[in-house]
C-alpha positions in Angstrom: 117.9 81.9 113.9 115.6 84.4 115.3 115.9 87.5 117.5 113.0 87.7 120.7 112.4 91.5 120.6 110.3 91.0 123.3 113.2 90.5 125.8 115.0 93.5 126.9 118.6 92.5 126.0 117.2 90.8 122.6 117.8 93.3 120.2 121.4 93.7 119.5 124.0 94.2 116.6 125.5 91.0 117.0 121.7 89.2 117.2 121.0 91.2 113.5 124.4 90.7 112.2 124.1 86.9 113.1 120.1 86.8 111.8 121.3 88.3 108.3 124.1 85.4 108.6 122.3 82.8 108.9 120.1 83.1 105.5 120.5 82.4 102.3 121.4 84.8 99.6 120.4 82.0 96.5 116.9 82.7 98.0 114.4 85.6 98.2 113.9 85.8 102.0 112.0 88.9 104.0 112.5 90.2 107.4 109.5 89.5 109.5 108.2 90.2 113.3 105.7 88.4 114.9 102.8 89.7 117.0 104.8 88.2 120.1 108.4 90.0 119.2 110.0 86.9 117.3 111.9 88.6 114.7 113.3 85.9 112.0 114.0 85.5 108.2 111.6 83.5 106.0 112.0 82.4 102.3 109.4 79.7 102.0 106.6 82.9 102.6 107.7 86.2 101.0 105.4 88.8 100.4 102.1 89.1 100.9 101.9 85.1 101.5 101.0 83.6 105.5 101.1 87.1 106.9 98.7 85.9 109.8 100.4 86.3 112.6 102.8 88.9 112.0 102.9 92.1 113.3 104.8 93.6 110.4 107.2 92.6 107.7 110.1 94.3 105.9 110.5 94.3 101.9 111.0 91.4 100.2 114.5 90.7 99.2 115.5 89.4 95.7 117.8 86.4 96.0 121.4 87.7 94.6 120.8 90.8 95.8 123.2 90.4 99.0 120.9 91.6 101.4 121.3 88.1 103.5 124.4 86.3 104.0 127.6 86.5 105.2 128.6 89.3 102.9 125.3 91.1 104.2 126.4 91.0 107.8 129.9 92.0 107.4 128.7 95.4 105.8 128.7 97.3 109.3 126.1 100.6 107.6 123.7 97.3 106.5 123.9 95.6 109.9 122.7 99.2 111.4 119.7 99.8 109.1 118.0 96.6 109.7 118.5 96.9 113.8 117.3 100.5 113.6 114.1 99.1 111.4 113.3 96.8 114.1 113.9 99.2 117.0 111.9 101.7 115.5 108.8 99.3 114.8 108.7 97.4 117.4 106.2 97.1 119.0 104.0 99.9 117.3 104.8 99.6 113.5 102.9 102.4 111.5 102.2 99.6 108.8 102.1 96.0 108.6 104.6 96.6 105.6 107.6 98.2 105.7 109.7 99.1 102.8 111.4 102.3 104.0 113.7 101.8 106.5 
Protein backbone atom coordinates (compact mmCIF):
# COMPACT_ATOMS: atom_id res chain seq x y z
CA UNK A 1 0.00 0.00 0.00
CA UNK A 2 1.21 3.41 -0.72
CA UNK A 3 -0.29 6.86 -0.96
CA UNK A 4 0.96 9.14 -4.38
CA UNK A 5 1.10 12.65 -2.67
CA UNK A 6 1.90 13.87 -5.78
CA UNK A 7 -1.68 13.57 -7.19
CA UNK A 8 -4.12 16.04 -6.03
CA UNK A 9 -6.87 13.81 -4.64
CA UNK A 10 -4.00 11.38 -3.10
CA UNK A 11 -3.78 12.46 0.26
CA UNK A 12 -6.81 11.51 2.20
CA UNK A 13 -7.98 10.02 5.62
CA UNK A 14 -9.15 6.92 4.22
CA UNK A 15 -5.60 6.61 1.98
CA UNK A 16 -3.68 7.00 5.73
CA UNK A 17 -6.10 5.08 7.66
CA UNK A 18 -5.78 2.20 5.02
CA UNK A 19 -1.63 2.78 4.69
CA UNK A 20 -1.38 2.38 8.72
CA UNK A 21 -3.74 -0.88 8.00
CA UNK A 22 -1.96 -2.51 5.88
CA UNK A 23 1.46 -2.88 8.08
CA UNK A 24 2.47 -4.92 10.53
CA UNK A 25 2.54 -4.10 14.21
CA UNK A 26 5.10 -7.47 15.04
CA UNK A 27 7.51 -5.30 13.06
CA UNK A 28 9.30 -1.96 13.41
CA UNK A 29 8.22 -0.05 10.27
CA UNK A 30 8.71 3.94 9.55
CA UNK A 31 6.70 6.21 7.51
CA UNK A 32 8.60 7.43 4.47
CA UNK A 33 8.08 9.84 1.31
CA UNK A 34 9.85 9.63 -1.68
CA UNK A 35 11.50 12.46 -3.67
CA UNK A 36 8.48 11.71 -6.28
CA UNK A 37 5.44 11.93 -3.51
CA UNK A 38 5.19 8.03 -2.96
CA UNK A 39 4.34 7.90 0.56
CA UNK A 40 4.58 4.06 1.95
CA UNK A 41 5.49 2.06 5.14
CA UNK A 42 8.83 0.17 5.20
CA UNK A 43 10.11 -2.37 7.80
CA UNK A 44 12.94 -4.07 5.89
CA UNK A 45 14.80 -0.29 6.01
CA UNK A 46 14.13 1.67 9.33
CA UNK A 47 16.18 4.35 10.34
CA UNK A 48 18.89 5.84 8.94
CA UNK A 49 19.26 2.52 6.51
CA UNK A 50 18.55 3.12 2.22
CA UNK A 51 17.46 6.68 2.74
CA UNK A 52 18.55 7.48 -0.99
CA UNK A 53 15.82 8.43 -2.55
CA UNK A 54 13.62 9.81 0.00
CA UNK A 55 12.59 13.07 0.50
CA UNK A 56 11.96 12.70 4.18
CA UNK A 57 11.05 10.01 6.73
CA UNK A 58 9.04 9.92 9.92
CA UNK A 59 10.36 8.21 13.33
CA UNK A 60 10.90 4.86 13.51
CA UNK A 61 8.30 2.88 15.11
CA UNK A 62 8.97 0.06 17.67
CA UNK A 63 7.14 -3.05 16.70
CA UNK A 64 4.30 -3.55 19.70
CA UNK A 65 4.02 -0.20 19.91
CA UNK A 66 0.52 0.01 17.94
CA UNK A 67 1.51 2.65 15.72
CA UNK A 68 0.62 0.31 12.50
CA UNK A 69 -2.14 -1.92 12.23
CA UNK A 70 -5.56 -2.23 12.41
CA UNK A 71 -5.81 -0.98 15.96
CA UNK A 72 -3.65 2.07 14.69
CA UNK A 73 -6.14 3.04 12.00
CA UNK A 74 -9.18 2.70 14.01
CA UNK A 75 -7.80 5.40 16.52
CA UNK A 76 -9.48 8.45 14.58
CA UNK A 77 -6.83 11.40 16.75
CA UNK A 78 -3.83 8.78 15.25
CA UNK A 79 -5.23 8.64 11.73
CA UNK A 80 -5.17 12.72 11.79
CA UNK A 81 -1.60 13.17 13.05
CA UNK A 82 0.05 11.12 10.44
CA UNK A 83 -2.16 12.89 7.36
CA UNK A 84 -1.37 16.30 8.94
CA UNK A 85 2.58 15.11 9.06
CA UNK A 86 2.40 14.44 5.46
CA UNK A 87 0.40 17.49 4.41
CA UNK A 88 2.56 19.63 6.23
CA UNK A 89 5.88 18.17 4.62
CA UNK A 90 5.07 17.59 1.51
CA UNK A 91 6.73 18.67 -0.71
CA UNK A 92 9.07 21.14 1.33
CA UNK A 93 10.00 19.12 4.49
CA UNK A 94 12.25 21.35 6.94
CA UNK A 95 14.32 17.99 7.50
CA UNK A 96 14.84 14.87 5.96
CA UNK A 97 13.82 13.49 9.50
CA UNK A 98 10.89 13.99 11.17
CA UNK A 99 10.12 13.07 14.62
CA UNK A 100 7.75 15.85 15.70
CA UNK A 101 4.65 15.68 14.15
Amino acid sequence: MQIDLSTPDGLTLEAVRQLLASASDEQHTQLRVTRSGIAYISSGAVGGTDIDGLLFRLETWAKGSGYVGAVAASDAVWVMQIFSALKQNWPNPPFDYIDIY
